[in-house]
C-alpha positions as CSV (number, residue, x, y, z in Angstrom):
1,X,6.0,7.9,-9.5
2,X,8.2,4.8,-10.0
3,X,9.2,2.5,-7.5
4,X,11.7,0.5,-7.3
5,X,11.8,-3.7,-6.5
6,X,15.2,-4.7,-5.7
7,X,16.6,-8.3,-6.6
8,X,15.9,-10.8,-4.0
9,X,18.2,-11.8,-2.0
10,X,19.5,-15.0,-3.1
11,X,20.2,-13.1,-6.4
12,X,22.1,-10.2,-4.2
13,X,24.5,-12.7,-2.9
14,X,28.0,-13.4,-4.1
15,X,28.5,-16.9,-6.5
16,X,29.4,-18.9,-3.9
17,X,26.4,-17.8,-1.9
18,X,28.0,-15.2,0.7
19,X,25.5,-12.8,1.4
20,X,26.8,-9.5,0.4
21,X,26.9,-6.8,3.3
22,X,26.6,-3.4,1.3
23,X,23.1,-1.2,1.2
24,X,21.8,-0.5,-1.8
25,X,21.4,2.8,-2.9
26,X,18.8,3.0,-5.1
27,X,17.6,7.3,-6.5
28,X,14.7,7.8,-9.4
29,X,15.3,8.9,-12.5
30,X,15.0,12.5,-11.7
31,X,17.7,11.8,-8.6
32,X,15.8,13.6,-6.1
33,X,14.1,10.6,-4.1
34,X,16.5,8.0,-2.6
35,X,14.9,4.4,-1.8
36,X,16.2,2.4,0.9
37,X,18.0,-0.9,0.7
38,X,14.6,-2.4,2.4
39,X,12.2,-1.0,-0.1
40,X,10.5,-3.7,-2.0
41,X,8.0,-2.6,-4.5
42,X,6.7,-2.6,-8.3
43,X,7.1,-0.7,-11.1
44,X,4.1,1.4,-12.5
45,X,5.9,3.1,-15.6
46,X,8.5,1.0,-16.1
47,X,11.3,-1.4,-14.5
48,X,15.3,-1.3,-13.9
49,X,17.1,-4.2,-12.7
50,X,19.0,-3.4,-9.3
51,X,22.7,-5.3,-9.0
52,X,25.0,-3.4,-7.9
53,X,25.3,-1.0,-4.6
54,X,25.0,2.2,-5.7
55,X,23.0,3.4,-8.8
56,X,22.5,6.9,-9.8
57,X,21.2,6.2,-13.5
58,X,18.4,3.1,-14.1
59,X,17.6,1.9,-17.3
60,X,14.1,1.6,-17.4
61,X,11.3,-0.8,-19.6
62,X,8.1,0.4,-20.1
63,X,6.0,-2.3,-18.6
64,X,8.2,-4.8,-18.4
65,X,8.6,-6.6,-14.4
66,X,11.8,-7.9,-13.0
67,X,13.1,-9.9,-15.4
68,X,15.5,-12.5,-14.0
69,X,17.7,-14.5,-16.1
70,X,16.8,-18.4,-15.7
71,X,19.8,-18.8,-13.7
72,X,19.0,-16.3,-11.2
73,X,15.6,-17.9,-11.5
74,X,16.9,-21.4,-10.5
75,X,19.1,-19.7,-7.3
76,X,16.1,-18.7,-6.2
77,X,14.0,-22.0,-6.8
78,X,17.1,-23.8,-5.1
79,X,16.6,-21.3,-2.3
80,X,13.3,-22.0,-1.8
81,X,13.4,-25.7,-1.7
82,X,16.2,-25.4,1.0
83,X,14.2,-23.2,2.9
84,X,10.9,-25.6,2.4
85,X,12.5,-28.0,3.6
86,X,13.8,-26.5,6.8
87,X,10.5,-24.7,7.7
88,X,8.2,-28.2,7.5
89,X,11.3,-30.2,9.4
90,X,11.3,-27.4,12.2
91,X,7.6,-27.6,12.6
92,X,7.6,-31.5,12.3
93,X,4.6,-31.1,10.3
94,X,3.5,-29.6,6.6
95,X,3.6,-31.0,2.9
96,X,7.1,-30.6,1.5
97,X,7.1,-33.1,-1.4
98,X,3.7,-31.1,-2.3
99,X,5.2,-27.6,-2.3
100,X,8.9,-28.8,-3.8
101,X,6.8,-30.0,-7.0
102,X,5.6,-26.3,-7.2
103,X,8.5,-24.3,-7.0
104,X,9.5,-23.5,-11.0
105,X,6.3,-22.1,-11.0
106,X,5.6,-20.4,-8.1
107,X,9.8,-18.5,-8.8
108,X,8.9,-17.5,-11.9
109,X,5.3,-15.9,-11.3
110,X,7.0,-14.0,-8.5
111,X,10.6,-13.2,-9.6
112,X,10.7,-13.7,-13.9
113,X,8.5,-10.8,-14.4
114,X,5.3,-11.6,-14.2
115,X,3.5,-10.4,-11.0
116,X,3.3,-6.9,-10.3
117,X,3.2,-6.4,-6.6
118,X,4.4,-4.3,-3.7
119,X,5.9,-6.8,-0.9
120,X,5.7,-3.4,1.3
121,X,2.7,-2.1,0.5
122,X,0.6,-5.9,-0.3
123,X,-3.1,-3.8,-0.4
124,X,-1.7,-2.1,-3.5
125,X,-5.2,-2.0,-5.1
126,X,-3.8,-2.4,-8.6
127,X,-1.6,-5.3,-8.0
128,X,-1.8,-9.0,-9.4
129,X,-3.0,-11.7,-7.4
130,X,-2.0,-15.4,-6.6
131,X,-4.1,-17.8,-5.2
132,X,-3.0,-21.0,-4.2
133,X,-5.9,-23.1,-4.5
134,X,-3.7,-26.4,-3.3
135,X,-3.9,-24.7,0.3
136,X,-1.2,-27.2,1.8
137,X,1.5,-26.6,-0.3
138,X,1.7,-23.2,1.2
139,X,5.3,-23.5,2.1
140,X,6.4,-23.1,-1.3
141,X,4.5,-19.2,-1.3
142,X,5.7,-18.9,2.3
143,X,9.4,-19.2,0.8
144,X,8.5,-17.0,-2.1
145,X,7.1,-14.7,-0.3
146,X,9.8,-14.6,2.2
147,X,12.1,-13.9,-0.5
148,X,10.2,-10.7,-2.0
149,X,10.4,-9.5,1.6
150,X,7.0,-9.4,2.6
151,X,8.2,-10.6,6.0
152,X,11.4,-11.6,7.1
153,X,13.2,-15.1,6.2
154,X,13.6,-15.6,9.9
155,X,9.5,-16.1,9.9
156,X,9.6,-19.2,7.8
157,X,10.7,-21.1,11.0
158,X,7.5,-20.3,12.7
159,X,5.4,-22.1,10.1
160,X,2.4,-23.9,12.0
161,X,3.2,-23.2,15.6
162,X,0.6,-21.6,17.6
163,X,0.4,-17.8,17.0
164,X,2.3,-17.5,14.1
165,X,0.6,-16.1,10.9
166,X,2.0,-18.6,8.7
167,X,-0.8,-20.9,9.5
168,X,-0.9,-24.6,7.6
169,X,-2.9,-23.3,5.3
170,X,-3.2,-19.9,4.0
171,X,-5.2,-17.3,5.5
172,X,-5.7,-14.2,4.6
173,X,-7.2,-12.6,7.9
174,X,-3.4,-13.8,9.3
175,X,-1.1,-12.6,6.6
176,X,-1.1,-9.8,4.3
177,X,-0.2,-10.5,0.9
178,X,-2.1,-13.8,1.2
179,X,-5.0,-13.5,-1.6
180,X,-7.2,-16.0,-0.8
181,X,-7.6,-18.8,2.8
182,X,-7.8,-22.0,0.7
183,X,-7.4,-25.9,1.9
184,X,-11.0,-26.8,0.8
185,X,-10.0,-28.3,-2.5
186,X,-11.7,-27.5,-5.5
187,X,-12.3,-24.0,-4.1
188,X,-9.3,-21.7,-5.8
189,X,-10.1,-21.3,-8.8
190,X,-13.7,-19.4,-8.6
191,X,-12.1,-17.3,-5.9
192,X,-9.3,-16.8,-8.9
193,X,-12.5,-16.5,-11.4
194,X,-14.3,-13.6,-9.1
195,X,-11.0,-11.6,-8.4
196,X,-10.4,-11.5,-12.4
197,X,-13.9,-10.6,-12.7
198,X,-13.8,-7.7,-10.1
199,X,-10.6,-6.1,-11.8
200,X,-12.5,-6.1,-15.0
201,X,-15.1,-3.9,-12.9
202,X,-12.8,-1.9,-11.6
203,X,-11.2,-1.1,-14.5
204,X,-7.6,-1.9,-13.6
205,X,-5.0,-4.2,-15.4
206,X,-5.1,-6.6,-12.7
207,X,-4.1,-10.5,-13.6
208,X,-5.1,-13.4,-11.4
209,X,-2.9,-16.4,-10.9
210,X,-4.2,-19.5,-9.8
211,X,-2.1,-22.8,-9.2
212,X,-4.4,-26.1,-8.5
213,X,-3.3,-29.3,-7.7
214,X,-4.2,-32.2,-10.3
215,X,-5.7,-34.2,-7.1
216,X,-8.6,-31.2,-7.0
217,X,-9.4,-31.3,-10.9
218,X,-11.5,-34.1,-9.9
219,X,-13.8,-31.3,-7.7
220,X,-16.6,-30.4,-9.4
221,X,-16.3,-26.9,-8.5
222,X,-13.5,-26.4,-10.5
223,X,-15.2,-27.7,-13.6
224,X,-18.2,-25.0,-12.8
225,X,-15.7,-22.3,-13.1
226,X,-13.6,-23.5,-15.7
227,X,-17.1,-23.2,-17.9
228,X,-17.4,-19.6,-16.3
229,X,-14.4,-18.3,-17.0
230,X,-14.6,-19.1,-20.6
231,X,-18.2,-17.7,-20.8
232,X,-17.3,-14.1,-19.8
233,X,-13.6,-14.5,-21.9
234,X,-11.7,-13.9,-18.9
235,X,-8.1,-13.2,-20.5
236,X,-6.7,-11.9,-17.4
237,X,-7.0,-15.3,-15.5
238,X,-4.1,-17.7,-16.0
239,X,-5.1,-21.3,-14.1
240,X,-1.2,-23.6,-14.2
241,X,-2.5,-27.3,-12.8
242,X,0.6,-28.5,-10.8
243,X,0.1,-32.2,-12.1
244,X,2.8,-34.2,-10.0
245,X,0.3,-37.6,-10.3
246,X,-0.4,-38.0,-6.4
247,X,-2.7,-37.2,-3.8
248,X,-3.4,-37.8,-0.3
249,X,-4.6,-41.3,-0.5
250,X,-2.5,-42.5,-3.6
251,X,-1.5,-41.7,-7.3
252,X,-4.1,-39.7,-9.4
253,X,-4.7,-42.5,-11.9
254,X,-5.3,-44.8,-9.4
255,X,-8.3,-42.4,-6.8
256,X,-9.6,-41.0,-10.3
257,X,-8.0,-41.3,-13.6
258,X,-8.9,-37.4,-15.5
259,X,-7.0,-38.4,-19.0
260,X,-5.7,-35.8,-20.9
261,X,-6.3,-32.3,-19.0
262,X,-5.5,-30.4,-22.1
263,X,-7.9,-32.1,-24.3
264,X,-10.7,-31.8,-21.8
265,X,-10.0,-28.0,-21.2
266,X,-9.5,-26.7,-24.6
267,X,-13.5,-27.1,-25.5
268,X,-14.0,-25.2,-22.7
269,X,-12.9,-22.4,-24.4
270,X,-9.9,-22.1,-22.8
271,X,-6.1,-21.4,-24.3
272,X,-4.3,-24.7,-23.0
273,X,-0.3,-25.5,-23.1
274,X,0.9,-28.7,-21.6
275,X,5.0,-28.4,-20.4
276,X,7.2,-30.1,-17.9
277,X,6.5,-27.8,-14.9
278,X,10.1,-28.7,-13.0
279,X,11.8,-26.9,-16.2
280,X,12.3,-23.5,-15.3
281,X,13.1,-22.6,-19.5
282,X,9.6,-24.4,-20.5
283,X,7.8,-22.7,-17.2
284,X,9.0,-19.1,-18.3
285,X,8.2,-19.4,-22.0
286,X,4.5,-20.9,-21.2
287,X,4.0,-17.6,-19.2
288,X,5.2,-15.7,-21.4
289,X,2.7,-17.2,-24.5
290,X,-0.4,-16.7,-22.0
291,X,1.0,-13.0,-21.2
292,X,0.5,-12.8,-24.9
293,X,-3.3,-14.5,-25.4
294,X,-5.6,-11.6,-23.6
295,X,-9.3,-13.0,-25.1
296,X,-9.8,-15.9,-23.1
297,X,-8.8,-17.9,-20.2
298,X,-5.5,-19.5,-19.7
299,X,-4.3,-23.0,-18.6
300,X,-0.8,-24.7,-18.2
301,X,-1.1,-27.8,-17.5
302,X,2.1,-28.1,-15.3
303,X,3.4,-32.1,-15.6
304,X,5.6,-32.3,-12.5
305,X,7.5,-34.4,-10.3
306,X,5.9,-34.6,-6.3
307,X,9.0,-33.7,-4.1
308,X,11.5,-32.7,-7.2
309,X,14.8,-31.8,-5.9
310,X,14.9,-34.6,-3.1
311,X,13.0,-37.3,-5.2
312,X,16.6,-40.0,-5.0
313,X,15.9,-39.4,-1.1
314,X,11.7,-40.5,-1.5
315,X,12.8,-43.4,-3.9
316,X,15.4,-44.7,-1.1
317,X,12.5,-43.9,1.4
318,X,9.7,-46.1,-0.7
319,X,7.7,-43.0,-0.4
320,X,7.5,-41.0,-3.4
321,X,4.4,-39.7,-2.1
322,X,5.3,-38.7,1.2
323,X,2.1,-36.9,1.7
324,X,1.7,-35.0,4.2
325,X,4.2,-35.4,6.4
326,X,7.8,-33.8,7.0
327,X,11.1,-35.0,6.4
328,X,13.0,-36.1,9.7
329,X,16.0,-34.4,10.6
330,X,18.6,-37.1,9.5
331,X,16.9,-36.9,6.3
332,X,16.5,-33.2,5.8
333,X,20.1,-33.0,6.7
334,X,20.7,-34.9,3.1
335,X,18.2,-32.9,1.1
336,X,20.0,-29.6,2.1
337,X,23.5,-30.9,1.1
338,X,21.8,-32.5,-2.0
339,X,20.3,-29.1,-2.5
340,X,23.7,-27.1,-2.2
């Protein structure tokens, strides 16, 4: 069987960004199933990409994902910042400049290809996980997730209020297609480490995606299964470090100063690349040189900016950390139209 993942929305809409109101009509190869417009799934022979509203013939890759072009790849990432920005502002609580520095990454894991996953079916046994060890940037997966219609966009402005399953932090008792409940820093990665591990047992071709915040390198834990991973040549783990330089209390260099995170990895055993994470060409071509390395552990080390999209607004705050907290109304209102 083949199924079918449609483009996400933002891509589905017109240049301009009017939504477009057709249904898609979307048939297999053979042309005797028809998929609905709301189908969201993966491919497990092969991939076509869906743009216009009616398709009776699909051009298929064997094993290749959706494969957005960059510029579809920033729509979204602009879409997701927008609608980061809004959630944390309507709940008047969250991390936005924490998630915002994220959001190359987090696009192209989902939408350039390189997650296999079934939005509609998210206890697919054979799909590819993401853990998002830097628990309270969750807003950034909420929006991506959001967008590969695991739940409906209308959710996002739910985020943190009592009874809703996007909770602060992730939880995966609370939302499905949430991997791992992380927050505790230092944890993600050795949850990452044992779901890699399990595939390998199970024999699937399951890949493990782990983002960590460069506050949390300094957690011993995360050293413990950085040695690990590169013991049992885990080469379907990739680790990306979303280095943006703060944390809670202050700039990295200034709570503890790591150095150079690719020359302390790389003895480990592990393949390193260092990029500039908020460049959505350098974030797609560093995935796609780990896709390629399959006999040891993978880490992109992700230099990026805290808040990137909005940072003019931060500097004229004389925040650029602005940790922890959300963006007032007045000044969300200038993000969005500095967004659009």
């Amino acid at each position: 069987m083949i199924r079918v993942r449609r483009r996400p929305r933002s891509v589905l809409s017109g240049r301009k960004g009017t939504p477009r109101s057709e249904s898609l009509q979307i048939r297999s190869p053979e042309k005797s199933e028809v998929w609905p417009e709301s189908y969201y799934g993966i491919f497990l022979t092969g991939e076509a990409l869906v743009a216009s509203t009616e398709i009776s013939q699909l051009d298929f890759e064997k094993n290749e994902g959706l494969k957005l072009s960059i510029d579809e790849l920033k729509q979204i990432a602009t879409t997701l910042r927008k609608n980061i920005i809004k959630m944390t502002t309507a709940a008047n609580s969250g991390h936005p400049s924490s998630s915002l520095s994220a959001v190359e990454v987090v696009t192209a894991l989902y939408f350039g290809g390189f997650m296999n996953y079934d939005a509609k079916n998210p206890g697919w046994p054979e799909r590819d996980r993401f853990v998002l060890s830097k628990g309270h940037a969750v807003p950034v997966l909420y929006a991506a997730m959001a967008e590969a219609g695991f739940f409906s966009e209308d959710q996002l402005s739910t985020l943190r209020k009592l009874g809703s399953p996007l909770e602060g932090h992730p939880n995966l008792k609370r939302l499905p297609g949430i991997e791992a409940s992380t927050g505790s820093l230092g944890q993600g990665l050795s949850i990452g480490l044992g779901q890699a591990l399990a595939a390998r047992v199970d024999k699937t071709s399951s890949k493990v995606f782990v983002v960590i915040g460069d506050g949390e390198m300094g957690e011993g834990q995360i050293w413990e299964a950085l040695a690990s991973a590169a013991k049992y040549k885990v080469g379907n783990l990739t680790a990306i470090i979303d280095q943006n330089g703060y944390q809670q209390t202050g700039s990295t260099k200034e709570v503890l100063d790591m150095g150079d995170f690719q020359k302390k990895i790389e003895p480990f055993g592990w393949h390193v690349q260092t990029i500039s994470g908020n460049s959505m060409e350098e974030v797609v071509e560093a995935l796609k040189t780990a896709e390629s390395i399959t006999d040891r552990p993978k880490m992109i080390v992700s230099k990026t900016k805290k808040g990137d999209g909005i940072l003019p607004l931060l500097e004229e705050a004389g925040d650029t950390n602005f940790h922890g907290k959300p963006l007032p109304p007045a000044m969300a209102e200038k993000a969005l139209a500095m967004l659009s």
